[in-house]
C-alpha positions in Angstrom: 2.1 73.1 1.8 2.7 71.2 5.1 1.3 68.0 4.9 2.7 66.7 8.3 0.0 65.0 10.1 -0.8 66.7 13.5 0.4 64.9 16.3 -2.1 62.5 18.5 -3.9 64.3 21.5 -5.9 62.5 23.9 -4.6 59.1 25.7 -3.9 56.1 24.1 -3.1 53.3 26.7 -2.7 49.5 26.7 -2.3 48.8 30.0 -0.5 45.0 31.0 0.2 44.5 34.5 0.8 40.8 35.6 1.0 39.8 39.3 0.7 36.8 41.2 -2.3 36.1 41.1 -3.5 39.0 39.0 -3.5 40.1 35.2 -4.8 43.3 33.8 -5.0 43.7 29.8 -7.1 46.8 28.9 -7.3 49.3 26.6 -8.6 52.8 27.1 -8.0 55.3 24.4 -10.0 59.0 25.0 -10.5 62.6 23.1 -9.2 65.7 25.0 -12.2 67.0 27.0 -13.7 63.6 27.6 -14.2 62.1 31.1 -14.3 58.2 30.9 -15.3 55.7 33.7 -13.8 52.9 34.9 -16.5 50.4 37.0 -16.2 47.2 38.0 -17.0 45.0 41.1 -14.0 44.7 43.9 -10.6 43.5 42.8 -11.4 43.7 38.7 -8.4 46.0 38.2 -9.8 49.7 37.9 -7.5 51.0 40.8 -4.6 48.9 39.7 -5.0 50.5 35.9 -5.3 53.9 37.8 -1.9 53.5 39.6 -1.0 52.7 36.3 -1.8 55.6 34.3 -0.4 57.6 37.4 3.0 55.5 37.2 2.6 54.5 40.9 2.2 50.8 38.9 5.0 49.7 36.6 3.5 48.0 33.3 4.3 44.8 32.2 3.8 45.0 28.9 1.7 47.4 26.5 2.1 51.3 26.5 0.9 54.6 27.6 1.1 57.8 25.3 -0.6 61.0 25.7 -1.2 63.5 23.3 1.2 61.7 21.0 4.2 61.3 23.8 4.9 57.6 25.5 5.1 57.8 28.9 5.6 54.4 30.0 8.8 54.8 31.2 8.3 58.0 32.4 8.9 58.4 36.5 5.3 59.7 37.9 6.8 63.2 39.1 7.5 63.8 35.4 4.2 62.9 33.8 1.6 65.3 32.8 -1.1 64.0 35.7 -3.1 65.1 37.9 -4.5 62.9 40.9 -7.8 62.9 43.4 -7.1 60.5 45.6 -10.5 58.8 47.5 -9.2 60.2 51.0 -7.9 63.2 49.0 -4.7 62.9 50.9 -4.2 66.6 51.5 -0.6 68.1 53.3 -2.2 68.1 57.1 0.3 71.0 58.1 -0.8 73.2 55.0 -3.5 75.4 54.1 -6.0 75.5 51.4 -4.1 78.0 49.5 -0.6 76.1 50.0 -1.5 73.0 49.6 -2.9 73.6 45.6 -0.1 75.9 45.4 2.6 72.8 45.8 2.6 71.6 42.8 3.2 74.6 40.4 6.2 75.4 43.2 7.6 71.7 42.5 7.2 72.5 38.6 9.3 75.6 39.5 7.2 78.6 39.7 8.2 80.8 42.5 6.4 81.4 45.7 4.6 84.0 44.7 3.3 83.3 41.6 2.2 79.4 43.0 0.1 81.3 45.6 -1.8 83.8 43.3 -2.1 80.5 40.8 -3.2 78.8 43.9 -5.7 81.6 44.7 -7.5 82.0 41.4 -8.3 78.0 41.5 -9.2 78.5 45.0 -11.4 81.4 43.9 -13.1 79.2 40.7 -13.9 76.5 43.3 -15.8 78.9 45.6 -13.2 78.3 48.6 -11.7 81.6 48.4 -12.9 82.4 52.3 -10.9 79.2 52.7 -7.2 79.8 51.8 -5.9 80.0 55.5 -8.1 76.8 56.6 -6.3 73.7 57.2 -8.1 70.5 56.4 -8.7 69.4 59.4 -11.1 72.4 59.4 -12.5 71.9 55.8 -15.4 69.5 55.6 -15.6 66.7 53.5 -17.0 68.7 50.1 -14.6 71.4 50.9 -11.5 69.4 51.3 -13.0 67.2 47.7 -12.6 70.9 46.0 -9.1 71.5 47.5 -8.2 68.2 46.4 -9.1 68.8 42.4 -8.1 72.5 42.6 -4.2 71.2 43.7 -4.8 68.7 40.5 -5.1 70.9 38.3 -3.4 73.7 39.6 -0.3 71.9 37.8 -2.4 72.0 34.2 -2.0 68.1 33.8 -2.9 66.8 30.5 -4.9 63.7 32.3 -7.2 63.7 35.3 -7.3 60.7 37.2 -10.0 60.3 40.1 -10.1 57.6 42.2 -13.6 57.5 44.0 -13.8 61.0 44.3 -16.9 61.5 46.3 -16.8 57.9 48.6 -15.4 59.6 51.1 -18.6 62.0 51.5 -22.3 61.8 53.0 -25.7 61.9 51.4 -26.5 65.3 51.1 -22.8 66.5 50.6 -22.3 64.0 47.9 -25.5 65.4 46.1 -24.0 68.8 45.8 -20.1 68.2 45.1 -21.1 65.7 42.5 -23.0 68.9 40.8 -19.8 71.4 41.2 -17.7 68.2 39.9 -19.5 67.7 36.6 -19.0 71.6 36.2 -15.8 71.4 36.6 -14.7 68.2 34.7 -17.3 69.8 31.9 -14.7 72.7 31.6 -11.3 70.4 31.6 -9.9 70.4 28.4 -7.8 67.9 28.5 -8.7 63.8 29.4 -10.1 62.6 33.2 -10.2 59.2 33.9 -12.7 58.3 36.7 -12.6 55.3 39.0 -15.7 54.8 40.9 -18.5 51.6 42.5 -21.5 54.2 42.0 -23.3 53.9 39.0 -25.1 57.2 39.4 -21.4 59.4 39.7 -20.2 57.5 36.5 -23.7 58.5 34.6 -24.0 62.2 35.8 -20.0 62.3 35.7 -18.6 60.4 32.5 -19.4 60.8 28.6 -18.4 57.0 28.4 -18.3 54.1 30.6 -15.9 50.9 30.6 -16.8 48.0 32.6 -13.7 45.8 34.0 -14.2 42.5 35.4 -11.4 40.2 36.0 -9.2 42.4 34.4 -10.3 42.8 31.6 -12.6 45.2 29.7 -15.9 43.6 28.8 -18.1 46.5 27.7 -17.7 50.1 26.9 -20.4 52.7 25.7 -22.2 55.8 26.2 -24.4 56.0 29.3 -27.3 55.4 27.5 -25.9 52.8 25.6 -24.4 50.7 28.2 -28.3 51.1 30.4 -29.8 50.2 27.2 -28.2 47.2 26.6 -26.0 45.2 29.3 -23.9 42.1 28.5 -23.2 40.8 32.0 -25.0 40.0 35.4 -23.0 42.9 36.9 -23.7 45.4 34.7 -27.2 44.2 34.6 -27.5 44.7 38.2 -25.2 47.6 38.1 -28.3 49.9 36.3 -30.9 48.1 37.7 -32.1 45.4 35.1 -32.8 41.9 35.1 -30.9 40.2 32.5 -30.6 36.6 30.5 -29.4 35.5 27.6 -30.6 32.8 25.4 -31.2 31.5 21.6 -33.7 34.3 19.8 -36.5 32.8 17.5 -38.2 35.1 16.2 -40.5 37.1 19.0 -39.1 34.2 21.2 -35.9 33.8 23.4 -35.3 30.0 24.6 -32.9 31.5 28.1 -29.7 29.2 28.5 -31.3 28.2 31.7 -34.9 28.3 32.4 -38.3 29.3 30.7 -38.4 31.1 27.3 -39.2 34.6 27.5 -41.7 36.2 24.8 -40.7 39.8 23.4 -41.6 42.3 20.9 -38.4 42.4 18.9 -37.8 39.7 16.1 -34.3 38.0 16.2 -32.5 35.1 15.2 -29.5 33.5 17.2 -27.7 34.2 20.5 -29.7 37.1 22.2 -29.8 39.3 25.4 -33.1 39.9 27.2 -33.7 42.2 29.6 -36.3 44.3 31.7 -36.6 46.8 34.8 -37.8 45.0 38.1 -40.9 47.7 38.1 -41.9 45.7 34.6 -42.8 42.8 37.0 -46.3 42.6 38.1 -47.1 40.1 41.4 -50.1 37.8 42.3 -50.5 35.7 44.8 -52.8 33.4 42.7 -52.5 32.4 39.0 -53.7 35.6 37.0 -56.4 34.5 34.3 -57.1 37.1 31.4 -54.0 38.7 31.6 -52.4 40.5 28.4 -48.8 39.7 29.8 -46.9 37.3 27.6 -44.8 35.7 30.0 -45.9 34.1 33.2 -44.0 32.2 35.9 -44.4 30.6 38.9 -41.9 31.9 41.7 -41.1 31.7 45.4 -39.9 35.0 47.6 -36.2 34.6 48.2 -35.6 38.2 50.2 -37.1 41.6 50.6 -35.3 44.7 51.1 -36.6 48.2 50.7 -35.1 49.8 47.6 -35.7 53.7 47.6 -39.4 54.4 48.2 -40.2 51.0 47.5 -39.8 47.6 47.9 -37.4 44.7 46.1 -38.5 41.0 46.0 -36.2 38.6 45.0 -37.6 35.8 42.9 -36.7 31.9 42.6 -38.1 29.2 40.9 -38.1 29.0 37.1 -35.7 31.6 37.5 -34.3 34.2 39.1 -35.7 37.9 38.9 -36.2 40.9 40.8 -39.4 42.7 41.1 -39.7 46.5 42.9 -43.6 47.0 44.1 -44.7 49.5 46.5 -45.0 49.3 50.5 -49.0 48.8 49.6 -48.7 46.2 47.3 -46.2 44.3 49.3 -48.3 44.4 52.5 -51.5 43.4 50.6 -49.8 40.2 49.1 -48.6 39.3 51.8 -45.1 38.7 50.7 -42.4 37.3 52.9 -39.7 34.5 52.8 -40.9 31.6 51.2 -44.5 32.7 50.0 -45.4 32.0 46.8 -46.4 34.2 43.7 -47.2 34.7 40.2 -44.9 37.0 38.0 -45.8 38.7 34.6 -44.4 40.9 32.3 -45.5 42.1 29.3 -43.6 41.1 25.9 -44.0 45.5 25.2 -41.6 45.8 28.5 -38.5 43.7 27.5 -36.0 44.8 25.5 -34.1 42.2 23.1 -30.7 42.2 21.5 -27.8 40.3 20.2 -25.7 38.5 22.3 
């Protein structure tokens, strides 16, 4: 009996790149089949650790191995990897068809059979009325399918995506984020997504990892990461305002500011944090309210936030509140006016810091 264990699939990277003024030290490790995103505010180091897994990026230190195979050292026209660039960077002078049939020619397939490989991917993106059109003739969702079809037209054992749908409007972006999550849904091997919207990384990726500075500083399921944030940016990022303080019991004393009361019971450092629709306004100091927590707060800004409207809070501390156009216009609110905020202990969400 052959008790050899099976090789490693999936990646397993520790990616070190130092620069000037710049060091990246992460970790990604993924299943075959998975799809994991990479966010992060500007400069944090998601495109530099892209370039890296491409090879377009040396690494300093660390590794890279995929399905059980380091390729570290391996030059980027040799590696097992697909890339959608943001701007998709498609051969102007090409067609559809010939520009997804390039990279099974340059992996030495003949002409021929590159341009009926070409065609079937062509045909599974629904751009087989396509295959004579050049791109300056494709619109922006076509060209996005062109784009991943010549990916994986070359059967790479990593997808890498870097901002895949930026480069696209509303509407478009609505339906090619749809096809996308099809299509990465049927990849069976790993895709690494880089990308600023929180919405593609949720419909898109089974788990998220948040870079800042370089580093990795929280990774989880979608649900898992909107459940419980650990930094401002994150916070922000799905919509939550967040603090962190020293829990006593139903009671969190914030680092800076009021206390905060809650229905979970813990003990030590803690994360607090609620949705800006838990807030409730008043332009006078409520009396017989069941809210728990109440604070006295100026109007910093106002900006219209989908179908409603975002005040941003100062005074005991900093919070956002979402109300409707209504509400807004029947408190008056502007710059500078003052109001009361509450939110009810059943509305925030406690954990361990």
């Amino acid at each position: 009996m052959d008790t050899t264990p099976a090789p490693p699939v999936g990646l397993d990277a520790h990616l070190i790149v130092n620069r000037t003024t710049f060091h990246l030290d992460i970790t990604i490790t993924a299943a075959p089949g998975e799809v994991i995103a990479l966010l992060g505010p500007n400069g944090a180091g998601k495109t530099t650790a892209l370039r890296a897994l491409a090879g377009l990026i040396p690494l300093t230190g660390g590794h890279l191995h995929l399905d059980g195979i380091p390729l570290h050292h391996t030059p980027p026209d040799s590696r097992p990897v697909g890339v959608v660039f943001q701007d998709y960077l498609l051969f102007p002078h090409l067609t559809a068809l010939d520009n997804v049939a390039f990279g099974p020619r340059c992996q030495g397939a003949t002409k021929s059979e590159s341009r009926t490989h070409a065609a079937t991917w062509l045909t599974r993106m629904g751009l087989s009325d396509h295959a004579t059109t050049k791109p300056r003739h494709l619109s922006g969702g076509q060209a996005q399918r062109v784009a991943l079809a010549r990916a994986l037209a070359t059967n790479p054992r990593l997808l890498l995506l870097d901002e895949p749908l930026a480069a696209l409007d509303a509407r478009t972006r609505l339906e090619v984020r749809a096809q996308l999550r099809h299509h990465l849904a049927e990849f069976e091997a790993v895709a690494v997504l880089v990308t600023h919207d929180p919405l593609d990384a949720m419909v898109l990726a089974d788990r998220l990892a948040f870079v800042e500075h370089g580093r990795v500083v929280q990774e989880g399921t979608p649900a898992d990461i909107a459940r419980h944030p650990r930094t401002d940016y994150i916070a922000q990022l799905v919509g939550l305002n967040l603090y962190r303080g020293q829990a006593d019991g139903h009671t969190v004393h914030l680092d800076t500011g009021p206390a905060i009361t809650t229905t979970g019971n813990l003990t030590g450092p803690a994360f607090v944090a609620f949705p800006p629709s838990a807030v409730t306004l008043h332009r006078d100091r409520p009396t017989g309210s069941s809210a728990r927590n109440l604070w006295y707060c100026q109007v910093a800004g106002l900006e219209t936030h989908g179908d409603q409207i975002r005040a941003d809070l100062t005074g005991e501390f900093p919070l956002a509140a979402d109300l409707t156009t209504v509400a807004a216009a029947e408190l008056g609110l502007h710059p500078g006016a003052p109001v009361w905020a509450t939110v009810k202990a059943t509305q925030t969400h406690a954990y361990p810091a």
